[in-house]
C-alpha positions in Angstrom: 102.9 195.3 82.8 101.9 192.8 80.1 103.1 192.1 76.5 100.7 192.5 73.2 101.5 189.7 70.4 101.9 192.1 67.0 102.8 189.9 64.4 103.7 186.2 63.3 107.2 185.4 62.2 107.8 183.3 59.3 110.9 182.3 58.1 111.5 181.6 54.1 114.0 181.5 51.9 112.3 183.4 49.6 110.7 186.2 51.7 109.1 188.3 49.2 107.3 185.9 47.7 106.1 184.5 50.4 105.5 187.6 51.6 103.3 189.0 48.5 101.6 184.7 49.1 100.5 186.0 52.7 99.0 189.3 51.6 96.9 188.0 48.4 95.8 185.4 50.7 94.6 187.7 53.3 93.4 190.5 51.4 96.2 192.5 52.9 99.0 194.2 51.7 103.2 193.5 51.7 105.2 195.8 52.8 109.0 196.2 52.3 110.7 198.8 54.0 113.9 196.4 54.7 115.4 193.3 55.1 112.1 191.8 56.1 108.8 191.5 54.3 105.4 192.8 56.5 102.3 191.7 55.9 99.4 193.6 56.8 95.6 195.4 56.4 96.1 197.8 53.3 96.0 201.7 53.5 99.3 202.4 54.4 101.9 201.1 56.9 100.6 201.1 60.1 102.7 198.9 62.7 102.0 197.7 65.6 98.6 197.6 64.0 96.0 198.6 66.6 93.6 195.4 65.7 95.4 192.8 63.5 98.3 190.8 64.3 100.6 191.3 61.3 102.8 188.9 59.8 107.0 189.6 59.5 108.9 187.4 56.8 112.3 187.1 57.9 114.5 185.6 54.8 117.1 182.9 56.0 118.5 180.2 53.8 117.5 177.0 55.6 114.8 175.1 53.6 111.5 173.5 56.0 112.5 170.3 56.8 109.6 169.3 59.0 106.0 170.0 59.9 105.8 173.5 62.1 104.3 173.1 65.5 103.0 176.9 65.1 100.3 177.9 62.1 97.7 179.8 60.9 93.9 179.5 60.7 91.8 181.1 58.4 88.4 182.0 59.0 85.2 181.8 56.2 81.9 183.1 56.9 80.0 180.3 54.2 80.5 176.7 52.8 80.9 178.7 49.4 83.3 181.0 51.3 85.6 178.5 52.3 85.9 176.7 48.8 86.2 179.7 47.0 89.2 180.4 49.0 90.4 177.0 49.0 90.6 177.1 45.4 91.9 180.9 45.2 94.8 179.9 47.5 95.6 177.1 45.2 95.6 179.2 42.2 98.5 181.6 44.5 100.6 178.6 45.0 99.7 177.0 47.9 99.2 173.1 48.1 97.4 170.7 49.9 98.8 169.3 52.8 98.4 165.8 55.0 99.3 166.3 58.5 97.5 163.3 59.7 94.1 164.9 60.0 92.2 162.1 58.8 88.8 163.4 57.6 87.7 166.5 58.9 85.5 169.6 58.0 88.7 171.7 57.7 91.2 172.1 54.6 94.8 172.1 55.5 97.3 174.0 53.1 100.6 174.4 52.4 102.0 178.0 51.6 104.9 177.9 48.4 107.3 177.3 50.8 105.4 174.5 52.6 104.3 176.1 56.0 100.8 174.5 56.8 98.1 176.5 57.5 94.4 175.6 57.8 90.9 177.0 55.9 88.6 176.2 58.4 84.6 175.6 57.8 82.5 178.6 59.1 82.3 178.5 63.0 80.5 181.2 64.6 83.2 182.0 67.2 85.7 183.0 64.8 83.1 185.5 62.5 84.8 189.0 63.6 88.5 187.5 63.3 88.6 189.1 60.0 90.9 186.5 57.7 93.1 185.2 60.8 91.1 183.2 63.2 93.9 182.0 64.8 97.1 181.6 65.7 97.5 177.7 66.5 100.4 176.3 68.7 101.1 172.7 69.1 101.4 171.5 72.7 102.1 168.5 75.3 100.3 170.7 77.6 97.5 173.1 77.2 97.0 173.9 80.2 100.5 175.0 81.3 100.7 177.1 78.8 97.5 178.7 79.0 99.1 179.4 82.4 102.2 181.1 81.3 100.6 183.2 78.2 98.2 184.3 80.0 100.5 185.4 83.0 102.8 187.1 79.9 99.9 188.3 77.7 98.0 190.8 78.2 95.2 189.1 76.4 92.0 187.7 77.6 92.1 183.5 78.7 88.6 182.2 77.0 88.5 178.3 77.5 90.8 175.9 78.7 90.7 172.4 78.8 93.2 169.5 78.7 93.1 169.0 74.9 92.8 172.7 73.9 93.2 175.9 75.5 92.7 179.6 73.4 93.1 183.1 74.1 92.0 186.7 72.9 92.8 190.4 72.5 90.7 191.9 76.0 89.4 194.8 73.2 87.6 191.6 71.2 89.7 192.1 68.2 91.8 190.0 65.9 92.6 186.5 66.4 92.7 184.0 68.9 96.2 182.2 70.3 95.1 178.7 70.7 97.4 176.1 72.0 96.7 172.2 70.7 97.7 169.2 72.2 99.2 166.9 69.9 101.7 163.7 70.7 104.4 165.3 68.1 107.6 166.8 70.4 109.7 169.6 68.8 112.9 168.2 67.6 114.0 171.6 65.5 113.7 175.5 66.1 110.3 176.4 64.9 109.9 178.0 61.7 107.1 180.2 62.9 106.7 182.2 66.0 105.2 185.1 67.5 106.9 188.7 68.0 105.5 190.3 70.9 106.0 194.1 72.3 105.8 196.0 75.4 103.2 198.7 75.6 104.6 202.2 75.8 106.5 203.4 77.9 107.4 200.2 79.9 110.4 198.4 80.2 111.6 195.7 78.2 114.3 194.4 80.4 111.7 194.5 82.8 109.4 192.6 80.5 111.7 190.0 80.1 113.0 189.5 83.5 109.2 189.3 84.4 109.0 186.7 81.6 112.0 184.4 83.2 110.4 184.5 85.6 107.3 183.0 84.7 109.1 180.5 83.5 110.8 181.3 80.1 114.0 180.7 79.1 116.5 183.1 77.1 117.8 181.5 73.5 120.8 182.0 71.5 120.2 181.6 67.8 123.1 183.7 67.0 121.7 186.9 66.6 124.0 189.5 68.5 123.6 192.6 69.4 119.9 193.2 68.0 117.6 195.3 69.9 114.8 192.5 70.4 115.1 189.8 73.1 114.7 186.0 72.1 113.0 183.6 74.6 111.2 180.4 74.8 108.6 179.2 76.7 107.9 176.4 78.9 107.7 174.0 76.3 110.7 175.4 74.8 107.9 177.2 71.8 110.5 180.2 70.7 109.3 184.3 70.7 110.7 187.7 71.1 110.2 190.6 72.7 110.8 193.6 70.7 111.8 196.8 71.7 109.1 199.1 72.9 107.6 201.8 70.2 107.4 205.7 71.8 
């Protein structure tokens, strides 16, 4: 028993646009079948996608207030490749960003809605990622939570160290879950967080009790009787656990 992430949830106020941001930024496509706005690889509405970790734009109408402890980095393949999409992203809306990241080889951005991501220089590590090279998680402690997601996962654990610890799909495909340490504590509910799902045919009550306890902790953000589970882990980093496809 282990969980697969499948996509990245992003609240906005304004999900479709941020939405249609996401997908012209990836190359992707935006898909609308509800409430929610899906982001992912074009030919056709395929979800959970069997190699790329979608993203799911949940409209709510809170405004960002502060810097998100979870984001998105994109990968480039040249020097040319990275300021082409710098500059491409800017045309779509997105801004640039100070986080406190001094000088560094890496761009950071802010989506129309103000959720950083980064535009990273070519690194060979990330050069089958496709246009997410990672999901980034901001941390007191990488190695504690290498130790839970790897327990809940059932993704590969690639390097950990006490600054920086990162996981992978065990097929080699899609991004990497990296978690950062960083002296910032979270102070609000996170703005962006990852939706994960049971493989067929297992249980998700089972899922989740396994999840507790590993350490996680159930949340109440108000949302009823919905079918998915909300959680958060160790460091209180929130996530849910859908319910299980057929």
């Amino acid at each position: 028993m282990a969980l697969r992430p499948v996509q990245v949830n992003i609240k906005a106020v304004d999900a479709r646009a941020v939405g249609r941001f996401w997908a012209e930024a990836l190359g992707w496509h935006a898909y609308s079948p509800g409430a929610t706005t899906y982001v992912g690889p074009g030919g056709g509405l395929v979800w959970p996608h069997p190699t790329a970790v979608g993203i799911d734009v949940v409209p709510v109408p809170e405004r960002k207030t502060t810097k998100n402890r979870v984001h998105l980095d994109l990968a480039t393949t040249s020097a040319a490749h990275q300021a082409e999409l710098i500059a491409r992203l800017e045309a779509l809306g997105a801004t640039r960003a100070d986080v406190g990241q001094g000088k560094v080889p890496w761009t950071v951005l802010a989506d129309p809605e103000g959720n950083e991501f980064c535009v990273l220089e070519p690194r060979e590590i990330y050069r089958d990622t496709r246009p997410i090279a990672a999901v980034v998680v901001d941390c007191a402690d990488p190695r504690a939570m290498a130790r839970f997601w790897d327990e809940a996962l059932d993704w590969t654990l690639h390097e950990v160290s006490d600054d920086h610890a990162s996981l992978r799909s065990a097929a080699g495909v899609g991004p990497y879950l990296e978690f950062l340490r960083t002296p910032d504590v979270k102070t609000v509910p996170d703005r962006v967080h990852l939706d994960l799902l049971p493989h067929p045919g297992d249980d998700k009550a089972a899922e989740v009790a396994r999840l507790r306890a590993l350490g996680a902790t159930g949340l109440d953000i108000g949302q009823g009787d919905v079918p998915w589970t909300c959680l958060t882990d160790p460091e209180g980093h929130e996530f849910c656990v859908l319910a299980p496809t057929v």
